[in-house]
C-alpha positions as CSV (number, residue, x, y, z in Angstrom):
1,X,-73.2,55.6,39.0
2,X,-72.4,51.8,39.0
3,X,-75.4,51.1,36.9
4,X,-74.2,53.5,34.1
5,X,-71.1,51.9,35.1
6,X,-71.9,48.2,34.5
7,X,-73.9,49.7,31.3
8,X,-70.7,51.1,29.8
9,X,-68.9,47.6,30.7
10,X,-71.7,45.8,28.6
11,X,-71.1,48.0,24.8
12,X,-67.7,45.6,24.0
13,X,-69.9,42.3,24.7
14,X,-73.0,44.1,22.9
15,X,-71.0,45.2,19.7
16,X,-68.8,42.0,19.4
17,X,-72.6,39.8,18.9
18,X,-73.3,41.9,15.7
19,X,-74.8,39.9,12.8
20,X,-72.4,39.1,9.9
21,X,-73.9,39.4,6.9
22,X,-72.0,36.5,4.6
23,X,-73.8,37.1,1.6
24,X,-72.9,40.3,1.1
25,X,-69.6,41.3,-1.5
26,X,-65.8,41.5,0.0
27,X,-63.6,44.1,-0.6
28,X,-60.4,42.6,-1.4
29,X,-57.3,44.1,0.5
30,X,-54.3,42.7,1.2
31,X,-53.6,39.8,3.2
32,X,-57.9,38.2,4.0
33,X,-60.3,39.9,2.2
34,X,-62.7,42.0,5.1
35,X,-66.3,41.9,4.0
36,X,-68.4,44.6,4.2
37,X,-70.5,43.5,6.8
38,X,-67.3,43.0,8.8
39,X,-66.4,46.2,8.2
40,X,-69.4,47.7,9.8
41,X,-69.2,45.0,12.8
42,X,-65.3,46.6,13.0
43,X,-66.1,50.2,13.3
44,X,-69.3,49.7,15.3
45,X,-66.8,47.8,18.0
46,X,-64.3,50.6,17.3
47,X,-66.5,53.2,18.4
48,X,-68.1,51.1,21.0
49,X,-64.6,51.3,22.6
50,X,-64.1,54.7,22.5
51,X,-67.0,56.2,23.5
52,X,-66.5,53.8,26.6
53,X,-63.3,55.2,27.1
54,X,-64.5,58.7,26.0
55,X,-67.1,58.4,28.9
56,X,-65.1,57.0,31.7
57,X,-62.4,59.5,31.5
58,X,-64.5,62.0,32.2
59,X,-67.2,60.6,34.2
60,X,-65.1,60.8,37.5
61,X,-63.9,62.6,40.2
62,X,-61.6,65.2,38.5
63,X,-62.8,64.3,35.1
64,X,-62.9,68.0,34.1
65,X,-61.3,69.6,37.1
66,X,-58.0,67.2,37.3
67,X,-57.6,67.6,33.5
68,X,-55.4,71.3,32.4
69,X,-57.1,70.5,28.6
70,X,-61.0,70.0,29.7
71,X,-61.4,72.0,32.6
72,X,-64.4,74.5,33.3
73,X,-63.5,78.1,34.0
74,X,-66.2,80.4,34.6
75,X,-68.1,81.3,31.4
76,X,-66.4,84.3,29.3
77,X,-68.8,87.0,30.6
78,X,-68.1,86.3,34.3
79,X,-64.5,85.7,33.6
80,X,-64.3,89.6,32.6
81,X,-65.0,90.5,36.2
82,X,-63.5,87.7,38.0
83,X,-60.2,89.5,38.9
84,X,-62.9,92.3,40.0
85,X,-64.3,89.3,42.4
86,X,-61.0,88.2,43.9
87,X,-59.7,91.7,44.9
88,X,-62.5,92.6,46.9
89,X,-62.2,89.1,49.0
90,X,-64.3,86.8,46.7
91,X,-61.7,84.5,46.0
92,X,-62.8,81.7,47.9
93,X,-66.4,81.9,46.9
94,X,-64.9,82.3,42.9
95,X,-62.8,79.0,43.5
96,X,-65.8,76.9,44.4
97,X,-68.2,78.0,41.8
98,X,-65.5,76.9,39.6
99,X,-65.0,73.5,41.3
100,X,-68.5,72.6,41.2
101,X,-69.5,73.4,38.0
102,X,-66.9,70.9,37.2
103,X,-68.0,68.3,39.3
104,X,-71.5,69.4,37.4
105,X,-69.8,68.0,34.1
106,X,-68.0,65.1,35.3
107,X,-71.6,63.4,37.0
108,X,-73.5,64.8,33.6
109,X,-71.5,63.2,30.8
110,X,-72.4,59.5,32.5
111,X,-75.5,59.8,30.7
112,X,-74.4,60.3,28.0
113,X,-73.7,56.8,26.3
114,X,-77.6,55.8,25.9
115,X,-77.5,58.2,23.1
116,X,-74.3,57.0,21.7
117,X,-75.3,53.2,21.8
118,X,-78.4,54.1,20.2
119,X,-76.3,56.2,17.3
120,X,-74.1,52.9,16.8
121,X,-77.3,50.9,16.5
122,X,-78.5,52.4,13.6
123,X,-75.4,53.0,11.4
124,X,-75.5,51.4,8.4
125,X,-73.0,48.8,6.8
126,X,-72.4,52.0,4.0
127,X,-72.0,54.4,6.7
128,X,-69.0,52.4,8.0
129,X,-67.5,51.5,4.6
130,X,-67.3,55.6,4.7
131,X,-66.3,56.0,7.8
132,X,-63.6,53.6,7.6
133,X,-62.5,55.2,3.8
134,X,-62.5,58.3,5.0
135,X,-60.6,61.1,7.1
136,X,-58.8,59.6,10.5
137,X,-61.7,61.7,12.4
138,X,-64.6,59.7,10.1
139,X,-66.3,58.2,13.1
140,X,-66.3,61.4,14.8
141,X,-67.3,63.2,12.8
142,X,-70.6,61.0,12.0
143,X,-71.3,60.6,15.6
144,X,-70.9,64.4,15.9
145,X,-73.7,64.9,13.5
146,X,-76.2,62.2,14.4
147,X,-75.8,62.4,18.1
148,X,-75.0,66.3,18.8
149,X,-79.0,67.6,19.1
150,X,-79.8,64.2,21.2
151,X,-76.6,65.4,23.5
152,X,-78.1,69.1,23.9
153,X,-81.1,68.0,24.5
154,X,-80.9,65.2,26.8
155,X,-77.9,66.9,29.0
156,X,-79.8,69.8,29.5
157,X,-81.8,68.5,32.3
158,X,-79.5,66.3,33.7
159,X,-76.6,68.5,33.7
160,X,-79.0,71.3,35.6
161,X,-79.9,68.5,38.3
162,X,-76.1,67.6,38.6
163,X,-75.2,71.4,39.0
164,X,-77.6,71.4,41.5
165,X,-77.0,68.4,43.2
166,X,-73.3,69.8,43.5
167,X,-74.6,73.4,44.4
168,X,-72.7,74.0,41.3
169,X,-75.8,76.3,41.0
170,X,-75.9,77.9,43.9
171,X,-72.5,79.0,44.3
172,X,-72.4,80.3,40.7
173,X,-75.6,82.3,41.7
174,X,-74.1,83.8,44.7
175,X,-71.2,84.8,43.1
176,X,-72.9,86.5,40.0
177,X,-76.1,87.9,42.2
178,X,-73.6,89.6,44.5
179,X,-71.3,91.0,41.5
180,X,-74.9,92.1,39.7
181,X,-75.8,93.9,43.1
182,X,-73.2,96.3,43.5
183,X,-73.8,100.5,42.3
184,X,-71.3,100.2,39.8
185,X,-72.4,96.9,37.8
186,X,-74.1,98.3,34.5
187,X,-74.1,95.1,32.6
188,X,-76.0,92.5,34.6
189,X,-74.9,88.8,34.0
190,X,-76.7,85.7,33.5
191,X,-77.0,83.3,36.4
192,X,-78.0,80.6,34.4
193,X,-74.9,77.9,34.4
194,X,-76.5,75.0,32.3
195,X,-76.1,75.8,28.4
196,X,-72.5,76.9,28.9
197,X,-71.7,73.5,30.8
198,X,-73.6,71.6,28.0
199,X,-71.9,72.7,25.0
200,X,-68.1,71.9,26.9
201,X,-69.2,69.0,28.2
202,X,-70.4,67.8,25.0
203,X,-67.1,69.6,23.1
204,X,-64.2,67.6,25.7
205,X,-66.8,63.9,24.9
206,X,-66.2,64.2,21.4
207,X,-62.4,65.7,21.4
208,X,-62.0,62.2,23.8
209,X,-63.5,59.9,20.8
210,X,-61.5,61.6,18.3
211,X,-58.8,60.4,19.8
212,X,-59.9,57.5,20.9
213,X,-60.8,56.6,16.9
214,X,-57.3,58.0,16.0
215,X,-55.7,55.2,18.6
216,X,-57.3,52.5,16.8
217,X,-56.9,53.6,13.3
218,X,-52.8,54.0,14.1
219,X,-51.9,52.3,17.0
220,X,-51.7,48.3,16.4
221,X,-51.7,47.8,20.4
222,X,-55.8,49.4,20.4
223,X,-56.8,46.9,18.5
224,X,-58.3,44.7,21.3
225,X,-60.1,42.2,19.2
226,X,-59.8,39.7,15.9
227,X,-62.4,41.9,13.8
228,X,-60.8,45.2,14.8
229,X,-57.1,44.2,14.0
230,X,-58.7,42.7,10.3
231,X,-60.7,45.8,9.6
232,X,-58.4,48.1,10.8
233,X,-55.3,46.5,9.9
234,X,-56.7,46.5,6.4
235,X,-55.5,49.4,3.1
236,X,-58.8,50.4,1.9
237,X,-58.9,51.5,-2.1
């Protein structure tokens, strides 16, 4: 943890050390002209922020479980018998499955931002002249599409060793192995915890840079440095 920690802490310094590429043309806006080189140095430091944000708001205790908007219930198909669960004295074993696979999400997301910092890294100065023309969900929606089948595919593993590590696993397993056991069960359902946790874990990270990106692009006050408050501060045509 403190290592991805200390990793996260490093994007800012990382992103504010991008090259500046003078001889390129300037857009003229009002006030300085912004080149376009600082426009891609503006939105790589933009999303360098959020995603650091993103991350950290999730990666911690209560992450998913504290939060009303991003926490885990119990997958649809076990949801359908959960009531079924509690009235014949399940309860308690229901409420920790829940809790765990949470705690499941909240240590998986962590690893996360190698696959972001290596998105950032290879966006073009064109890409974030787009981006920063474009919708208030540009940058989102870019790092949605290059980064979403790295996410799948690099989570799965870790979030099934973090469900395990938390017995996330376990307790879900007991809990749908004992509902699958009894007489009257005639639709058996699936154990298996870690594509369902995968695909919300990877839906609240990008809801969390969406509005991270939609803080900077409106709210003066989130522009933290010199190159964001120029870019962002700019009216593109």
């Amino acid at each position: 943890m403190i290592k991805r920690f200390l990793l996260l802490l490093s994007i800012p310094l990382f992103f504010s050390s991008c090259e500046v590429m003078s001889q390129l043309p300037k857009v003229q806006v009002p006030g300085a002209p912004v080149t376009e080189a600082e426009a891609g140095q503006g939105i790589k430091e933009a999303l360098g922020q959020g995603l650091t944000r993103a991350v950290l708001n999730l990666n911690k205790t209560d992450g998913f479980f504290g939060n009303q908007f991003y926490k885990l219930l119990l997958p649809p198909e076990v949801q359908k018998v959960e009531s079924t669960m509690r009235r014949i004295g399940l309860g308690k074993t229901v409420d920790k499955a829940i809790l765990q696979i949470n705690r499941g999400a909240e240590d998986a997301v962590g690893f996360a931002t190698p696959i972001f910092i290596d998105a950032i890294k290879q966006m073009s100065i064109r890409d974030a002249i787009n981006i920063i023309r474009g919708p208030k969900d540009g940058a989102t929606n870019y790092f949605r599409e290059k980064t979403t089948a790295a996410l799948v595919q690099a989570f799965t593993p870790v979030v099934k060793n973090s469900l395990d590590k938390v017995e996330a696993t376990k307790y879900y397993g007991d809990l749908v192995n004992t509902y699958n056991s009894f007489p009257t069960t005639r639709n058996k359902v699936n154990p298996d915890l870690t594509a369902y946790v995968v695909e919300k874990a990877t839906a609240a990270l990008f809801d969390q840079i969406a509005k991270e990106e939609l803080e900077i692009r409106e709210n003066p006050i989130k522009r933290t440095t010199e190159i964001l408050k120029k870019v962002f501060g700019a009216v593109w045509n």
